[in-house]
C-alpha positions in Angstrom: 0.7 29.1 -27.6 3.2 32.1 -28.5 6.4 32.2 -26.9 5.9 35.5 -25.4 3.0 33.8 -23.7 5.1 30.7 -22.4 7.7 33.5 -21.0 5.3 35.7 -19.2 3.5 32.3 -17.5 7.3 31.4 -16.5 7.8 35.0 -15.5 4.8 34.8 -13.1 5.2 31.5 -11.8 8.9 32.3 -11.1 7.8 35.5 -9.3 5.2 34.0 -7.1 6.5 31.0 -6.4 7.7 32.3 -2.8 4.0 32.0 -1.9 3.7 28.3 -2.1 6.8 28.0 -0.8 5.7 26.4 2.3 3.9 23.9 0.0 7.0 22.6 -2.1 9.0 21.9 1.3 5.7 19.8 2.7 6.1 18.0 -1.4 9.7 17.7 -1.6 10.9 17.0 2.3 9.4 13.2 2.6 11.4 12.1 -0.1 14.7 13.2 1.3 14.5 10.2 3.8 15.0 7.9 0.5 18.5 9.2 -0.2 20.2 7.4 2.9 18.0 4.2 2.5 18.5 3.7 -0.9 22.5 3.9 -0.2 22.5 1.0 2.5 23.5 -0.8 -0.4 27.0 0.6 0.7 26.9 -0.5 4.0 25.3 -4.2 3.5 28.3 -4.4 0.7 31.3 -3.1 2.2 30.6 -5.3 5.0 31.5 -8.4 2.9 34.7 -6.6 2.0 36.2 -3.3 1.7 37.0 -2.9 -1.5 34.4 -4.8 -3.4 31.8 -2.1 -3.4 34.1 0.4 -5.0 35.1 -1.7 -8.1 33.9 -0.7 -11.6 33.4 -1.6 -14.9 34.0 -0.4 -17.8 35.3 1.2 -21.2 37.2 4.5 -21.7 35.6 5.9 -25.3 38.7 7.7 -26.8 40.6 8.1 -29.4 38.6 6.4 -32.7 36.0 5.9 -30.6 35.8 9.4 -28.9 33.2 10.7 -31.5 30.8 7.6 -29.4 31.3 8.9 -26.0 30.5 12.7 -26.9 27.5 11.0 -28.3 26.8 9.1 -25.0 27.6 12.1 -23.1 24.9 14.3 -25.0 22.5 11.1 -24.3 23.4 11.2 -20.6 22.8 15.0 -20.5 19.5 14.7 -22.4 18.4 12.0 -20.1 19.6 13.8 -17.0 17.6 17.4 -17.7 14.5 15.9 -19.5 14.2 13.9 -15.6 14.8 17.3 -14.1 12.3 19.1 -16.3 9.5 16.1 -15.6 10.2 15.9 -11.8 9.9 20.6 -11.6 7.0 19.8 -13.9 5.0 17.5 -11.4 5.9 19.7 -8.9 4.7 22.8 -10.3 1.8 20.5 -11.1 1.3 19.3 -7.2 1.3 22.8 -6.0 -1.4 24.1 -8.5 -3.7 21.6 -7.5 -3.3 22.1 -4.1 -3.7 25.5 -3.9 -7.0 24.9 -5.8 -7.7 21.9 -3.2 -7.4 19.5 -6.1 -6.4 16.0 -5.1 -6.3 13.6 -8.0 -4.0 15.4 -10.6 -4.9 15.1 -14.0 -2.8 18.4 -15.3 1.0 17.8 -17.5 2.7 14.5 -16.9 -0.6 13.4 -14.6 -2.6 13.2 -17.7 -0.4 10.1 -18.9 1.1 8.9 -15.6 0.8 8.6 -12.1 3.9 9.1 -11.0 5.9 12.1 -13.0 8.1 13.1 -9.6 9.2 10.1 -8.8 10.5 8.9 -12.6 12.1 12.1 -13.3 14.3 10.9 -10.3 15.2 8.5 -11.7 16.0 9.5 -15.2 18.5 12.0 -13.5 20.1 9.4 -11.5 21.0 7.0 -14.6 23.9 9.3 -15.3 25.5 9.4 -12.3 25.4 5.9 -11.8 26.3 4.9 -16.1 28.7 7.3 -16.5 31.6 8.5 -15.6 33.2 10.7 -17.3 36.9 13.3 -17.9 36.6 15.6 -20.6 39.5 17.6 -19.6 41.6 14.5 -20.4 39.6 14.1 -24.0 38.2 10.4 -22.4 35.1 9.6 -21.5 34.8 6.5 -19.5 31.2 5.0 -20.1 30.5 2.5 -17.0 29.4 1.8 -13.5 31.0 1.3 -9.5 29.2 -2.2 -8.2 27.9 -0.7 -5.0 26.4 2.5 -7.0 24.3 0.3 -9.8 23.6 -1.8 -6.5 22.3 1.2 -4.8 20.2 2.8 -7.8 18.3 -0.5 -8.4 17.6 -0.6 -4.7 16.7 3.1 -5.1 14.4 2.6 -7.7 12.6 -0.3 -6.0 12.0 1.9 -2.8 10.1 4.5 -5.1 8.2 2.2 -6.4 7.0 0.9 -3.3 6.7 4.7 -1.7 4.5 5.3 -5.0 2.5 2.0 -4.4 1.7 3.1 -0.9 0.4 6.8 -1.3 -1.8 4.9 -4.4 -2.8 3.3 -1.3 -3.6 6.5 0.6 -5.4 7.9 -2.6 -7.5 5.0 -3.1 -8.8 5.1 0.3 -10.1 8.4 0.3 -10.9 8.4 -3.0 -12.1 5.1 -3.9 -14.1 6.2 -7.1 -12.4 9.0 -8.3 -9.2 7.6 -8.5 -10.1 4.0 -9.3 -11.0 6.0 -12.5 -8.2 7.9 -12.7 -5.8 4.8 -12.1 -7.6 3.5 -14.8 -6.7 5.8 -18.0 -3.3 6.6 -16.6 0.5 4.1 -16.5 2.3 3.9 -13.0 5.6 5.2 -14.7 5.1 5.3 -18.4 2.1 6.0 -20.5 -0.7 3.4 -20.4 -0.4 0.9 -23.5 -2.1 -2.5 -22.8 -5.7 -3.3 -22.7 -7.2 -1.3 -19.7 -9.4 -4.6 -18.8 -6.3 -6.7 -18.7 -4.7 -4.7 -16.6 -7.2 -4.3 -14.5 -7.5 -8.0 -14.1 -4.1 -8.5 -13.3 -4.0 -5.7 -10.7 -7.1 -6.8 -9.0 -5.0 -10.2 -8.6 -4.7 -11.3 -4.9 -0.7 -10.6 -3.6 -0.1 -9.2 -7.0 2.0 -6.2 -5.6 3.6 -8.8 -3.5 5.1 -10.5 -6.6 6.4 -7.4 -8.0 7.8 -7.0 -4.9 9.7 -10.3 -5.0 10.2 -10.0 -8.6 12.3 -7.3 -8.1 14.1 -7.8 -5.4 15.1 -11.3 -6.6 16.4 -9.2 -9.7 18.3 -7.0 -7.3 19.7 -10.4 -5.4 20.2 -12.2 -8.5 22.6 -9.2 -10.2 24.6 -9.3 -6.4 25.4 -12.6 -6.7 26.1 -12.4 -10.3 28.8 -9.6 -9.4 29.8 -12.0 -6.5 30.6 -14.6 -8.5 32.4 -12.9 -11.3 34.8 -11.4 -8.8 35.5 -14.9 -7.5 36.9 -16.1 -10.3 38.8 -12.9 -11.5 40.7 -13.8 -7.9 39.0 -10.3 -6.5 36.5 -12.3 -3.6 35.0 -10.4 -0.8 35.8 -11.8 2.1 33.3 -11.0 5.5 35.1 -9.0 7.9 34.0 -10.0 11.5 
């Protein structure tokens, strides 16, 4: 496809896109309740002690070592867009379908996985959370705040349940179509095992009740590791009653 093609799609879809306006809000409004949940990490934390939640670590990349940190900074920007890009991609590819009263995507990013919106979320979150950085001050400080990594994984684990649940929607009103769909397609990345294996497995009684605690015992296990290590640095949250 010639570029001049590419711009004059863009063109039209830019121009028209006040027409499905109405559309995107019904897309993108549901997920604005995760924001607030995902940051109860905060709350949960900073009840054990004030200060505990806003510790960080990390490394200042300067000097020798500033050459790195640009490099990490192009990484983070990379990362950051290209999860922009796929989550305006999904959506442009939601909208499409719906105005064509298509259900089960299978256009862009739905051709590979089921779930393009909701990973390009999270691609442009790792940043935020990774990174911190002051270019003014020719440092960049490459590292994380307790209570924001806490939040992200916790983030993370509450779109994959939100994802698992409209599966769930999608499977019940379209028990064939999609169960073929689901089928050639990865939940967040490309399919690469053995599609019988994996069907095994996810046929497994309570098996999305073990990711479930799988993760979450990840998420409990990195809280207490922080826990710990601030106990014997001398920095221990103490509950505030």
């Amino acid at each position: 496809m010639k570029i001049k093609e590419v711009i004059a799609r863009l063109v039209l879809v830019l121009s028209s896109i006040w027409v499905y306006g109405p559309i995107i809000v019904g897309i993108i409004i549901p997920m604005i309740y995760m924001i607030p949940l995902a940051y109860t990490s905060w709350a949960l934390f900073l009840s054990l002690g004030g200060d505990w939640a806003e510790l960080h670590f990390g490394i200042g990349l300067t000097g020798d070592n500033l050459p790195l940190g640009i490099v990490v900074l192009i990484l983070a920007i990379i990362i950051f867009f290209a999860g922009v890009t796929l989550f305006i991609w999904g959506i442009i590819q939601i909208v499409l379908a719906r105005k064509k009263d298509i259900f089960i995507i299978q256009t862009g990013p739905y051709k590979y996985i089921r779930h393009p919106q909701h990973l390009g979320i999270i691609l442009s979150s790792i940043p935020f959370v990774f990174l911190l950085k002051s270019v003014l001050r020719s440092t960049i400080h490459l590292g994380f705040r307790y209570g924001e990594l806490l939040s992200w994984i916790l983030f993370c684990f509450i779109l994959i349940i939100w994802s698992d649940i409209e599966e769930r929607k999608m499977q019940k009103k379209y028990p064939k179509e999609f169960a073929i769909y689901r089928s050639t397609t990865g939940f967040f990345f490309p399919k690469i095992r053995n599609k019988e294996a994996q069907e095994i497995k996810e046929r497994k009684r309570y098996y999305h009740l073990i990711r479930y605690l799988v993760f979450f015992s990840i998420y409990c296990s990195i809280a207490l590791i922080m826990y710990f290590v601030l106990s014997a640095s001398g920095t221990t949250p103490r509950l505030q009653i």
